[in-house]
C-alpha positions as CSV (number, residue, x, y, z in Angstrom):
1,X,9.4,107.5,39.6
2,X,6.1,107.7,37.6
3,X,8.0,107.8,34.7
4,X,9.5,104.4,35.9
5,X,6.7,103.0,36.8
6,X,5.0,103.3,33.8
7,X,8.1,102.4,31.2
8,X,8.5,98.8,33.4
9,X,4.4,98.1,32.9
10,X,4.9,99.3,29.3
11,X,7.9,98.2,28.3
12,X,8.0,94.6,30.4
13,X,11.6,95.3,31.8
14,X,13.3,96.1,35.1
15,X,13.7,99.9,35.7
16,X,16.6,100.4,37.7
17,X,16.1,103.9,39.7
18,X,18.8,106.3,41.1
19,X,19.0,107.6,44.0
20,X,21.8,110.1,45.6
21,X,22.1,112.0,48.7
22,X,23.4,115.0,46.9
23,X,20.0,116.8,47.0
24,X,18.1,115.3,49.0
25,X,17.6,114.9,52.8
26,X,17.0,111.4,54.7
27,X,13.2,112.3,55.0
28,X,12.9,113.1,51.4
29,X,15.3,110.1,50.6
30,X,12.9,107.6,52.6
31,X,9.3,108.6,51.2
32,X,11.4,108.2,47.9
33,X,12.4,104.7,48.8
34,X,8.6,103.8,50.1
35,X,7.7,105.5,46.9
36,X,9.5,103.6,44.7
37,X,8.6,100.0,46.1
38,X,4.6,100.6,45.6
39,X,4.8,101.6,43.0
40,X,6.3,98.0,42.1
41,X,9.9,100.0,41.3
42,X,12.2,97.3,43.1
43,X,15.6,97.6,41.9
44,X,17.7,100.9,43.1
45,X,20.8,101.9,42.5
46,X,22.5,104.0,45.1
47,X,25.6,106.6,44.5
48,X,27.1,109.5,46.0
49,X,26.0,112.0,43.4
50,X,27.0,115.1,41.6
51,X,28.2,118.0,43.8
52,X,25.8,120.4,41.9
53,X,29.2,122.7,40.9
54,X,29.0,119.6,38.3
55,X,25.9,119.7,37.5
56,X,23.2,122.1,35.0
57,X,22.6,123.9,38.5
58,X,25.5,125.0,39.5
59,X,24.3,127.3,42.3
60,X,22.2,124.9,43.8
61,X,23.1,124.0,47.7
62,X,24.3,120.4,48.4
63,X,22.5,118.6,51.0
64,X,24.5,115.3,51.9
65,X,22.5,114.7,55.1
66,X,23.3,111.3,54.9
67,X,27.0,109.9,52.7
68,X,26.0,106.7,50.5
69,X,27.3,104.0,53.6
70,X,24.6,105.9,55.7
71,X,21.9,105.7,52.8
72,X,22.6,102.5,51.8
73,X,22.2,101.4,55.8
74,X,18.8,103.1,55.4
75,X,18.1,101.4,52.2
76,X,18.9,97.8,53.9
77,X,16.9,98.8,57.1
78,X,13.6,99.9,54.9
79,X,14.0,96.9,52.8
80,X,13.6,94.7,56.0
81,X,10.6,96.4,57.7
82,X,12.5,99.0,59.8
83,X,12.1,103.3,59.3
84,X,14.5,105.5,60.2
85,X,13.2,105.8,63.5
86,X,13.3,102.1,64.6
87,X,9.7,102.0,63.8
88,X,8.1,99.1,61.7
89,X,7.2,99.4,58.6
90,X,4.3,96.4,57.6
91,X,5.3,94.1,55.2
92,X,8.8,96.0,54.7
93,X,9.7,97.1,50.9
94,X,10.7,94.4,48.3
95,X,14.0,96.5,47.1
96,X,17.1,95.0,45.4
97,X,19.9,97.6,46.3
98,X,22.4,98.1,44.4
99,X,25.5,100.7,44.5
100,X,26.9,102.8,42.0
101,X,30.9,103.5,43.3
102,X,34.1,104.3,41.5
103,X,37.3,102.8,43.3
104,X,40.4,104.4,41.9
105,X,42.0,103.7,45.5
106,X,42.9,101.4,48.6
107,X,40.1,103.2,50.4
108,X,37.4,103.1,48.0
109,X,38.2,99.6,47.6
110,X,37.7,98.7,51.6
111,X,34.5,101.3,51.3
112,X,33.3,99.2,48.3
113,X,33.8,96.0,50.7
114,X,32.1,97.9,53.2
115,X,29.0,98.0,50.9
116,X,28.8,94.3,50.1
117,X,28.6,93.7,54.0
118,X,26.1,96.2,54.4
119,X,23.7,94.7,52.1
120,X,24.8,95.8,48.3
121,X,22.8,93.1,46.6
122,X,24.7,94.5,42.9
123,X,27.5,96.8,42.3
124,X,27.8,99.0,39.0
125,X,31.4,100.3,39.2
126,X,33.0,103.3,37.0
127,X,35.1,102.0,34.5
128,X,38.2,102.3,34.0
129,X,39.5,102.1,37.0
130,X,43.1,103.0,38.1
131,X,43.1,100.3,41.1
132,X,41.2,97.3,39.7
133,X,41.9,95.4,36.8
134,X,39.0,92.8,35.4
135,X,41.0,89.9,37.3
136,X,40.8,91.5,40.5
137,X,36.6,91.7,40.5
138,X,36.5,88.2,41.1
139,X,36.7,88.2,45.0
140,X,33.6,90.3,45.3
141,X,31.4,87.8,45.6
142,X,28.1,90.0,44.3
143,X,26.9,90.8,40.8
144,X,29.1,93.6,39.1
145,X,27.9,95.7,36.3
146,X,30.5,98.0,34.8
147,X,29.6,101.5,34.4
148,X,31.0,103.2,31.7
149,X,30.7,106.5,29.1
150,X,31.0,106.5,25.5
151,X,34.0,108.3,25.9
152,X,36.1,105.0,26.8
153,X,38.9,103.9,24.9
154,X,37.9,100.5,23.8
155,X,41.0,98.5,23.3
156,X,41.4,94.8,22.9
157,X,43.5,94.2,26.1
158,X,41.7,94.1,28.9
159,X,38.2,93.5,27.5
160,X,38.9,89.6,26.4
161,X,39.2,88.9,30.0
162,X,35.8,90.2,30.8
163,X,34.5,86.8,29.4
164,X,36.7,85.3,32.5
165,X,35.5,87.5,34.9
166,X,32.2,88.1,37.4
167,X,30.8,90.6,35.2
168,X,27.3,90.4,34.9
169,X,26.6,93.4,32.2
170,X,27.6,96.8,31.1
171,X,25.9,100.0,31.9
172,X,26.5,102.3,29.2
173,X,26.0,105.6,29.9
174,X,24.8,107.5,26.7
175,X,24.2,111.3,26.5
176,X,21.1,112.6,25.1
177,X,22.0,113.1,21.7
178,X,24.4,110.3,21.0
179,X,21.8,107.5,20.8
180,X,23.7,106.2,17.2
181,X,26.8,106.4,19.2
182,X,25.5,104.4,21.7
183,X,24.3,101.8,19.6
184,X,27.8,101.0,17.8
185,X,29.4,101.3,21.4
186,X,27.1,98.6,23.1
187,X,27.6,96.2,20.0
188,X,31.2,96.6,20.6
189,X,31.1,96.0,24.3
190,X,28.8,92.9,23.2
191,X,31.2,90.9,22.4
192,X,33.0,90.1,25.2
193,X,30.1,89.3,28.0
């Protein structure tokens, strides 16, 4: 979050911040949330996370006290002036929320739904997805940033549509190391927002 903090006052640009229940309790989650709005960080991004079998710390223990419905809840609840505890919290926390989600079926579809009611204020979804084409984003009704890896085939089909549909930007997810890929990729994927 320091980190953050100091690239938006250097930089001049939103810092969008990651948060995940995979690791980390409620209590731990909360102070991060409080954290993150003094320190002027506003815009989260909320996902399940990484079992750590996936990650660089494999023998790590998962935490999951809370899924990503029960954090986002949280999330809303901090943002209007409430703590976990029902108690009030002055002046409440200025956060944008947004949810990171990948919807590859029926369920994760009415989940994703779920989200929007809940108070989602953006959605970055994993793309490709085997459920959604571009066409079907449009019911929505929030901002949706696609969320994809370098790794992507880019073909032609699908992408002209993009121009046609709610898509408000691309999250390109570039591994450290692959910067010059990741420049060639995004001026592809420029093209059709």
């Amino acid at each position: 979050m320091a980190l953050g903090s100091l690239l938006q006052e250097e930089l001049q640009k939103e810092i969008y911040l990651h948060f995940h229940p995979a690791d980390r309790n409620r209590a731990a989650l909360f102070s991060d949330l409080i954290t993150a709005s003094a320190l002027g960080l506003e815009k989260v991004v909320l996902s399940s996370g990484l079992h750590p079998v996936k990650t660089r710390f494999p023998e790590a223990k998962p935490v999951y006290d809370l899924d990503l419905l029960q954090l986002l809840r949280m999330a809303d609840q901090v943002r209007t002036g409430v703590d976990p505890a029902g108690n009030s919290i002055e002046g409440g926390a200025p956060l944008q929320i947004g949810v990171l989600a990948k919807v590859d079926s029926p369920l994760e579809l009415l989940r994703l739904k779920q989200m929007v009611d809940v108070g989602a204020d953006y959605l970055f979804l994993r793309w490709p997805s085997k459920l959604l084409g571009l066409s079907q984003l449009e019911g929505i009704g929030k901002p949706i940033y696609l969320s994809v890896g370098l790794e992507l085939e880019r073909g032609e089909g699908d992408w002209r549509k993009a121009k046609e549909c709610p898509i408000a930007g691309i999250n390109l997810q570039i591994p450290a190391g692959q910067e010059e890929k990741g420049e060639d990729v995004l001026r592809w994927y420029s093209r059709y927002l």
